[in-house]
N, C-alpha and C positions, 0 to 999 in steps of 0.2 A: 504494500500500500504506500502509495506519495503522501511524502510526509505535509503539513500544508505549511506554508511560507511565515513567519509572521516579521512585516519590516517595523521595528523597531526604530519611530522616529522622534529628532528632539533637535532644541537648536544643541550644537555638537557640544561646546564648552561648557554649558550648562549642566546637563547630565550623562557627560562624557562618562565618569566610572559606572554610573547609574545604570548604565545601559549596556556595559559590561557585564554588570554582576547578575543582573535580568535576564540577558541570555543565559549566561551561566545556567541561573535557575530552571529555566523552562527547559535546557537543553536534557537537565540532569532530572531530573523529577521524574521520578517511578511513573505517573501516571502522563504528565504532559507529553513529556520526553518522545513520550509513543508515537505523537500525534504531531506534532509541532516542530519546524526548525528555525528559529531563532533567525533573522538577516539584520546584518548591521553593513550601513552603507560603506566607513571605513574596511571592512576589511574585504572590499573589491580589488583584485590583482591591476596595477596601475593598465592604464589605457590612456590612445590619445584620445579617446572622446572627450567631451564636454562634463563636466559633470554634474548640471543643471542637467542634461538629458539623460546621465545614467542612475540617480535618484530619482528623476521622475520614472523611467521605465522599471526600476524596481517597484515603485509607491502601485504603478497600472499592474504590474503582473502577480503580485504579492495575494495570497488569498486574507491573510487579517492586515489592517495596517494598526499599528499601537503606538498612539501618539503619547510623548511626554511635556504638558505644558505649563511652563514656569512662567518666572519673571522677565526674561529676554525676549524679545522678538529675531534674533538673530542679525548675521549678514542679507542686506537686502541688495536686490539687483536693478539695476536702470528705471527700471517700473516702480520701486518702491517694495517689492515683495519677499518676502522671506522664501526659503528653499522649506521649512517647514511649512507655514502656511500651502506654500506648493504642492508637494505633498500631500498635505491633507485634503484638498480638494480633487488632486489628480485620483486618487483612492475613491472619491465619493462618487467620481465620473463615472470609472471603473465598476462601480456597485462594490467595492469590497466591503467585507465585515469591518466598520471603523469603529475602535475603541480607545477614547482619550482618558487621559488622566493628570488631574489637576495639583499643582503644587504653589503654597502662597499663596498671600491678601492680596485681594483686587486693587488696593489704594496703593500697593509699591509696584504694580505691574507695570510696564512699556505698555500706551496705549494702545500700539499696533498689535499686542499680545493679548490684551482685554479683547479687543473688538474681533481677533481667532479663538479666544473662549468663546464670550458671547454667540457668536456664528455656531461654535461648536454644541453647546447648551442648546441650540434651538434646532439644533439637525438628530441631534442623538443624546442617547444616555451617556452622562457621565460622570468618573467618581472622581473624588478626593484622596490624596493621598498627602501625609506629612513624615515620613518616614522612608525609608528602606528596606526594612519589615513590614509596613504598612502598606505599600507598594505592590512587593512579593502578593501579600495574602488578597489584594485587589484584583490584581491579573492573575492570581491561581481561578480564584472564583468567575471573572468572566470570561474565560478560556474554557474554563468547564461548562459553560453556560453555551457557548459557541461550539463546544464540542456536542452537545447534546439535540441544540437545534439544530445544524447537520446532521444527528443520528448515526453519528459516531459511536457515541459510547448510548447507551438505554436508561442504564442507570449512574446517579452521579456518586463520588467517592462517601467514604461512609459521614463524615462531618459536614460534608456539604448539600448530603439528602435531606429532601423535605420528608416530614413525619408525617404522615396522612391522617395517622389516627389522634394524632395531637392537634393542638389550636393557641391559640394566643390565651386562652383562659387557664393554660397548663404552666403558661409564664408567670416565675413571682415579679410583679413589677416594681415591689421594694427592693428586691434584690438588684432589679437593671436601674434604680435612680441611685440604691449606694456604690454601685460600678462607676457611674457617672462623676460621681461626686471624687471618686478614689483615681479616677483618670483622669480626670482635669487636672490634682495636685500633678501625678505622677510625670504624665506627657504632654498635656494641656491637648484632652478633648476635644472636636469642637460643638460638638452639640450639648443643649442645657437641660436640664434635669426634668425640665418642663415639656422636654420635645413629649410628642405623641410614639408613645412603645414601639408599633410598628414601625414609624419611621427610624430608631434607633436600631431595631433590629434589621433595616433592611442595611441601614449607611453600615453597618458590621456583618455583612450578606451573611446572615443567620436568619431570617425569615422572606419569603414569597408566595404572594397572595393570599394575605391572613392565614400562612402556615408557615410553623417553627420548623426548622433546619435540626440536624441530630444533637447537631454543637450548642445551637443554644437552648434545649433540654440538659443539656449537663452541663453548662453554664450557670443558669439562671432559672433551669425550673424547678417547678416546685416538690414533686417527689421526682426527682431524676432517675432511682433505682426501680422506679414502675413502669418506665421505658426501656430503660438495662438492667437486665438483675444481676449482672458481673463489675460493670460498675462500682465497683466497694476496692476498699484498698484493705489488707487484713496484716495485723500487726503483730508481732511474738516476741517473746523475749526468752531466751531458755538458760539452763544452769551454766554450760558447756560451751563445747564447740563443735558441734554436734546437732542435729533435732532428735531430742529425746523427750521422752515425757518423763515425770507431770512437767508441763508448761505453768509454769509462773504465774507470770502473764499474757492475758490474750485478748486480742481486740478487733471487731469487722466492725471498720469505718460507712455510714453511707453518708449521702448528702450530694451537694454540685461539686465540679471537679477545684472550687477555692475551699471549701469545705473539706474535702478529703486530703487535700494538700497540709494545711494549716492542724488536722487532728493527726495525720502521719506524723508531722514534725514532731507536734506536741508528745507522743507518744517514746517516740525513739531518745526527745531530751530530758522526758524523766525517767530515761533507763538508762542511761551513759552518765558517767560521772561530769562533777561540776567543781570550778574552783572559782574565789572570788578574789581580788584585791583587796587594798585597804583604801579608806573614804579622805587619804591626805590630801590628794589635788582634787576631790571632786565630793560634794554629798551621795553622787549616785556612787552604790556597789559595782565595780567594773565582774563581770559574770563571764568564764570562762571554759569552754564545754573542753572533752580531750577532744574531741571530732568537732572541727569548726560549724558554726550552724549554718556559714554559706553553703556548706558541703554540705549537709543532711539537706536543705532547702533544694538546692540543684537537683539533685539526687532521686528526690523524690515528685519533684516537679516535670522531669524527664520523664519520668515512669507512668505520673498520669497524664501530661500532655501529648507524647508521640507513641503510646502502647497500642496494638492493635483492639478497635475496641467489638468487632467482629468475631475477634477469638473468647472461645467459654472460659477462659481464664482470667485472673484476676491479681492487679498488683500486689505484692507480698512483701512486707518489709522482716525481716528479722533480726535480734538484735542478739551476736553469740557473745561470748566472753572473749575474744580477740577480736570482732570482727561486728560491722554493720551490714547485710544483704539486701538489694533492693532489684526485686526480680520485676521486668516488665514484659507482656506477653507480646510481644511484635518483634521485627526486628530491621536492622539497617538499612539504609538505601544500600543500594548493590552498590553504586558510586564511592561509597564512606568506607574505609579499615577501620578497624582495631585503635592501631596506628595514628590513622589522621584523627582522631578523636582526641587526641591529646593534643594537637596544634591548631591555630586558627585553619577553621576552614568555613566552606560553606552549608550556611545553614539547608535544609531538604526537612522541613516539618512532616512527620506522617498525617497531621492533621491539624493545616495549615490555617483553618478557620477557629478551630477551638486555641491553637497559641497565641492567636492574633489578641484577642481580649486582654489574656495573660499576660502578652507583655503590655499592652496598657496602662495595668495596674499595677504592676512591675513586680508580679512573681517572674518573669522570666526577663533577664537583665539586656543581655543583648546576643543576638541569634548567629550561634556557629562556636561561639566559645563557652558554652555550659561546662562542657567536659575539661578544657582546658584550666579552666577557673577550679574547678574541684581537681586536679591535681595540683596546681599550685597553691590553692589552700591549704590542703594537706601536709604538703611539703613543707610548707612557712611553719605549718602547727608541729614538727619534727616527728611524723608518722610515716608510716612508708605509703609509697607512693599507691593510689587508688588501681583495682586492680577490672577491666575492663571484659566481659566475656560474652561472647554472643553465642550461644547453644539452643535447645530447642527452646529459650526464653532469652533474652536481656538482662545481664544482669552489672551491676554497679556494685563492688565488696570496696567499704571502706573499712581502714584496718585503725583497730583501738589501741589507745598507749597500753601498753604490756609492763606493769611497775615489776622491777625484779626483786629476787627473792635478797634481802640484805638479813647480810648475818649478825644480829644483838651485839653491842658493843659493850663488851666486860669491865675495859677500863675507861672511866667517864674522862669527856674532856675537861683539860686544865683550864681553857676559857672557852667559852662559849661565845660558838659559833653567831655572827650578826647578823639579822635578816637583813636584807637592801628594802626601802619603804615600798619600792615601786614593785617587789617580788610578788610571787601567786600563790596565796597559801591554799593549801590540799586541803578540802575538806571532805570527810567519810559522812554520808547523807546518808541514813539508812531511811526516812522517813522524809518525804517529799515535802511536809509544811515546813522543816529545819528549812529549807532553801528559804522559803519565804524571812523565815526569823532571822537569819544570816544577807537578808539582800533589804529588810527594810530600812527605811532611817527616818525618822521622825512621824510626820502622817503623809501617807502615800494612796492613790487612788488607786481602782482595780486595775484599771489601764497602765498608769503608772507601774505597779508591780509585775504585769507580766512582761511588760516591755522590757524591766531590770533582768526578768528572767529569760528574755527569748523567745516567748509564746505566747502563741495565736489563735487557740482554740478557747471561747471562754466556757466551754463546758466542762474538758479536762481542768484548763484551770480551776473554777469553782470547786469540782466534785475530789478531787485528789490535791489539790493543794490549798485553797483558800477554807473551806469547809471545816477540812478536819482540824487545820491552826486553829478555829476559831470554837473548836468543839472539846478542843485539848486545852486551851486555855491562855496561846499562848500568841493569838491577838485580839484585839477587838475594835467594833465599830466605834467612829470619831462621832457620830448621829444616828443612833440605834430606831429614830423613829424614819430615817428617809431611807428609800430603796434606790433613788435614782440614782445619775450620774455623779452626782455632789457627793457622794457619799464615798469613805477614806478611812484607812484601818492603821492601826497603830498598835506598837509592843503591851501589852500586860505586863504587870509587876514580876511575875512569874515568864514571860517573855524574854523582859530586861535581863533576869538570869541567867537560861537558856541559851541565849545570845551570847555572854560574857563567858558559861560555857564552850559552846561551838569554837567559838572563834578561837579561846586556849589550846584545845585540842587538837585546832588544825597545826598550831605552830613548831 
């Protein structure tokens, strides 16, 4: 089968690498890849032609043209005309599939580039894009859309099918205005809290014609796992290194995929040991995990964002006595090693619609170096380097500090050894509300205190660490009559102890 053309147009200096790294994408993409080859007018073998005639005879024979339109209007010719602009009409002549997309405010554009938007707005649909990421997951989804109405493909990839049996009344729409709210801080949004749902979910092509998309059921809906019942992320913790029973602990997460992220974290950082500083240069307790929490965050954000979610399986996090396991049921793009996984590369989302959110709100930082980032965390934290394996699952093994075995010392020292202020003292946690008595300092909010700790789930936190401190005796409320957000806990006399405790004993 002819793969079909797609010419890649823009003024050149503008989004010169931009349009590099977009072919890239579409060339490498398990599913595009198939379909599509990428044309970029530089890299034509020189000719004495013109080459005002040899972009336009690409823009006419090209089957998609995919315009990029910024703030420049480019080089213009005798007539006044840009070679984009040219292009872009040369394609409409043509009858090609034209697919624009927008970058920048109208008020810093080159006139002559407003009046090629506007022109473009009133001939055809067009998106927005403020990103590189944002970009990518733009033209994944109207390539797929173009593949479909060609009758290419029947069905579309699994994130970007519509659910039939869903509706927009399956969407929590609190859940897509605190999205909103959490992506303006993060990468500054541009739609307002206000918009109408639909139109939010369509500018993040997760819903068409008042039906939700796979992605944003696990997104943003409301029972997600009654559309997927694998969906769940399940969590263990065992004696060993080993899976043996009895288990410990054990836990099947459900929820939307920021919910199942946020309770996995939660989970794994109150099984892994914890060390705190001391409050010389700062009030806040500086909180320090053996396995950095970028790395468990990554780690596990990987797992639910690119896992295949077609297969009957289910992410698995485990927590051994050497070691952290975070299995994901999918696997590589054929394009990716091992290997290039630890170096900057490019990014190939298996489900490019569902990351796109994510990095919005900024569970996923920036796309292609997850993996890289979780080894060089690791490395800085002085653990051995994270260990990578693709077998009939995905898996991520980060390795835990290993304290060795020291031999009792008989003859005590003649002076005693000095701590340096800024050192990490070790503390032994056997009971999850100790962290809390070790990390408060005067009155601190709920927010306030898990953020001291790392974590993001407030259910764990209440039920296993706020709870029982405050049932054991060893904090309490600052305003025992308010429930709301004003409300702020503080040491007990019997606290104040504990604490003076702990903190001896870590030294």
């Amino acid at each position: 089968m002819r793969k079909l053309v797609v010419f890649i147009s823009s003024v050149q200096r503008e989004f010169a690498s931009e349009r590099q790294e977009l072919a890239e994408y579409i060339r490498k993409d398990r599913l595009l890849g198939q379909f599509f080859e990428p044309f970029l007018f530089e890299a034509l073998p020189a000719s004495d032609q013109r080459a005002d005639s040899l972009y336009l005879d690409a823009a006419r024979k090209c089957d998609v043209y995919l315009g990029l339109f910024g703030l420049e209007y480019g080089f213009e010719n005798e007539k006044g005309i840009s070679p984009t602009e040219m292009e872009f009409m040369e394609a409409g002549v043509a009858h090609r599939t034209r697919l624009v997309f927008i970058w920048g405010e109208q008020n810093d554009r080159n006139p002559k580039m407003q009046r090629l938007v506007s022109l473009a707005e009133s001939q055809l649909v067009r998106k927005r894009f403020s990103s590189l990421m944002d970009l990518k997951t733009q033209v994944y989804s109207a390539l797929v859309e173009t593949l479909m109405q060609l009758g290419h493909i029947q069905t579309a990839p699994f994130d970007a099918s519509i659910n039939r049996n869903a509706s927009l009344d399956d969407i929590d729409e609190q859940k897509v205005k605190n999205f909103i709210v959490l992506a303006k801080t993060k990468r500054g949004f541009p739609l307002a809290v206000q918009t109408p749902l639909d139109e939010i979910l369509t500018h993040l092509n997760l819903s068409k014609d008042q039906k939700p998309t796979n992605a944003a059921l696990l997104l943003f809906g409301k029972l997600p796992q009654k559309w997927f019942t694998t969906a769940i992320v399940k969590c263990a913790r065992f004696h060993g290194t080993v899976i043996s029973k009895p288990i410990p602990a054990h836990r099947d997460f459900h929820g939307d995929v920021f919910e199942l992220i946020d309770q996995a974290v939660d989970f794994v950082l109150s099984h892994i040991d914890v060390s705190t500083g001391s409050r010389t240069e700062s009030n806040d307790v500086p909180v320090q995990y053996e396995i950095p929490r970028s790395a468990v965050v990554e780690s596990i954000v990987n797992a639910v964002a690119h896992r295949d979610y077609a297969s009957t399986g289910s992410v698995q996090v485990m927590i051994f006595s050497d070691r952290v396991e975070i299995w994901n049921p999918g696997f590589l793009p054929p394009n990716l090693s091992i290997d290039q996984l630890k170096r900057p590369h490019a990014s190939f989302p298996t489900n490019p619609l569902l990351a796109e959110p994510m990095y919005q709100v900024g569970y996923i930082e920036r796309m292609g170096t997850g993996t890289g980032d979780i080894t060089r965390d690791c490395t800085l934290a002085g653990l051995q380097e994270p260990t990578f394996l693709q077998e009939d699952v995905f898996k991520t093994i980060l390795w835990r500090k290993i304290t060795p075995q020291v031999t009792p010392q008989v003859t005590p020292q003649v002076t005693p050894q000095v701590k340096s202020k800024k050192s990490i003292e070790k503390i032994d946690i056997q009971s999850l509300e100790y962290r809390i008595v070790i990390a408060i300092s005067g009155e601190m909010s709920r927010q306030t205190l898990m953020k001291s700790l790392g974590l993001s789930d407030n259910k764990n936190f209440r039920e296993n660490y706020l709870d029982p401190a405050i049932q054991n005796g060893w904090l309490e409320m600052t305003n025992p009559k308010s429930k709301g957000s004003n409300q702020s806990y503080k040491l007990t006399r019997k606290g104040k102890i504990l604490q003076t405790k702990l903190k001896k004993s870590s030294l």
